[in-house]
N, C-alpha and C positions, 0 to 999 in steps of 0.2 A: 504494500500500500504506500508506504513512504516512498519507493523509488518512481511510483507513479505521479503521488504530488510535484515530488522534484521537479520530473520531466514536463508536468505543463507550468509548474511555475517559470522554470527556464526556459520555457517555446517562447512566453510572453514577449521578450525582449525582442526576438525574432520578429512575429507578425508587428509591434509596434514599430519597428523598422522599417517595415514592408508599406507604413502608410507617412511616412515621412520623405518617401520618391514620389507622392504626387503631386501633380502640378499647385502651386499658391498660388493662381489669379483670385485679387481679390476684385468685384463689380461694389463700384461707390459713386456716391450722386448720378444715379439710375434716373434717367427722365425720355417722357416719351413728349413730343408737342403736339397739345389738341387740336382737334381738326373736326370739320364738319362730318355727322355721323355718315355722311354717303361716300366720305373720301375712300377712294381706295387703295390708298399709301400713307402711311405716317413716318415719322423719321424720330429716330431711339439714340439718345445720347447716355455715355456714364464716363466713368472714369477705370481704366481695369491695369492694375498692378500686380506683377509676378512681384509675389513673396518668397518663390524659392530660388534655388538655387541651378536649374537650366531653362533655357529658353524653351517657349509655347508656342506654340503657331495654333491661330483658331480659324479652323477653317469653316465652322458651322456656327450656326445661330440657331433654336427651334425655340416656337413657344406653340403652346395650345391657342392659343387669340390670334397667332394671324397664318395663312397659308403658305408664306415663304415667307423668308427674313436674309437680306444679304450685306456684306458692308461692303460700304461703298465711300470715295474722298472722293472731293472736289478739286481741280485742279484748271490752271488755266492754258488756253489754246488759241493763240492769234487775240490777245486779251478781252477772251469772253471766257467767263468762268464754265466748266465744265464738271460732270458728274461721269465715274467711272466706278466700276465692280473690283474690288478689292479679293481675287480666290482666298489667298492668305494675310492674316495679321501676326507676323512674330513681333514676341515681347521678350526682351533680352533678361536675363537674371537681374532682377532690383529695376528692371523696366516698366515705364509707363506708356500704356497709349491712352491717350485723350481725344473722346468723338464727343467731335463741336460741332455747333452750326459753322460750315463753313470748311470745314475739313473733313478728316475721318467721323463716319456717320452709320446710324446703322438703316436701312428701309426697310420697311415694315408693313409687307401687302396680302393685302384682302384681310383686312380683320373681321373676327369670328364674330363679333357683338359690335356694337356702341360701348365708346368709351368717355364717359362724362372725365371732364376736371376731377382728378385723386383719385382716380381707378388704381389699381395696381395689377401688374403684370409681372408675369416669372419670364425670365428669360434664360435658355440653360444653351453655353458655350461650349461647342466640343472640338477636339482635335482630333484627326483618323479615327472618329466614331467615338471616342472615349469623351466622357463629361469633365471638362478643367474648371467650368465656374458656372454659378448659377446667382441670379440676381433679380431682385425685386425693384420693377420701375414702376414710376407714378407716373401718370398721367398730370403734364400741370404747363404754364406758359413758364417761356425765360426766363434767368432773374435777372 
């Protein structure tokens, strides 16, 4: 019996190990801009910071509330600003990316409902099908 406790008190260390390799993006000041309820695009801003220790690449978006979700930056061309599809966002170790109006952004089409002012939405971030960050936006104007 005793060599038995041993052994799972000593695994512990192990599997605790095992959840300290996965990715730290953290999703902070999560915001979506209100739009009229027939719109059928909206545009998702936060703040997402790798708290670990190697780079993320997020190549996915999913939420339940809207049909697809892509990111996308603004850039300019013959100086008219333009909008382009982002496949991947790497975030370097201690990296931030910040999606602004204006820059890196996320789009947000065919939502599942109406979304009044202070809704909240999950948005879950994956890399090669794996889940690295999940995050709850509000629905609200600029500040």
């Amino acid at each position: 019996m005793t060599g038995w406790v041993l052994a799972v008190f000593l695994s512990a260390p192990v599997q605790a190990a095992g959840s300290d390799t996965s990715p730290g993006i953290s999703v902070q000041d999560a915001w979506i801009r209100p739009a009229p309820p027939s719109a059928p695009v909206r545009a998702g801003y936060a703040r997402l910071e790798n708290r670990g220790d190697q780079a993320v690449g997020i190549d996915a978006v999913m939420s339940e509330s809207f049909g697809a979700i892509e990111i996308h930056e603004m850039h300019e061309v013959e100086g008219v600003m333009r909008m382009r599809r982002v496949p991947r966002l790497d975030i370097a170790p201690g990296g931030i990316a910040t999606l602004q109006p204006g820059g890196l952004h996320l789009m947000l089409f065919r939502p599942r409902s109406p979304m009044e002012e202070g809704a909240k939405v999950t948005l879950v971030f994956s890399s090669g099908g794996r889940e690295v960050a999940r995050g709850e936006f509000t629905v609200r104007a600029p500040e």
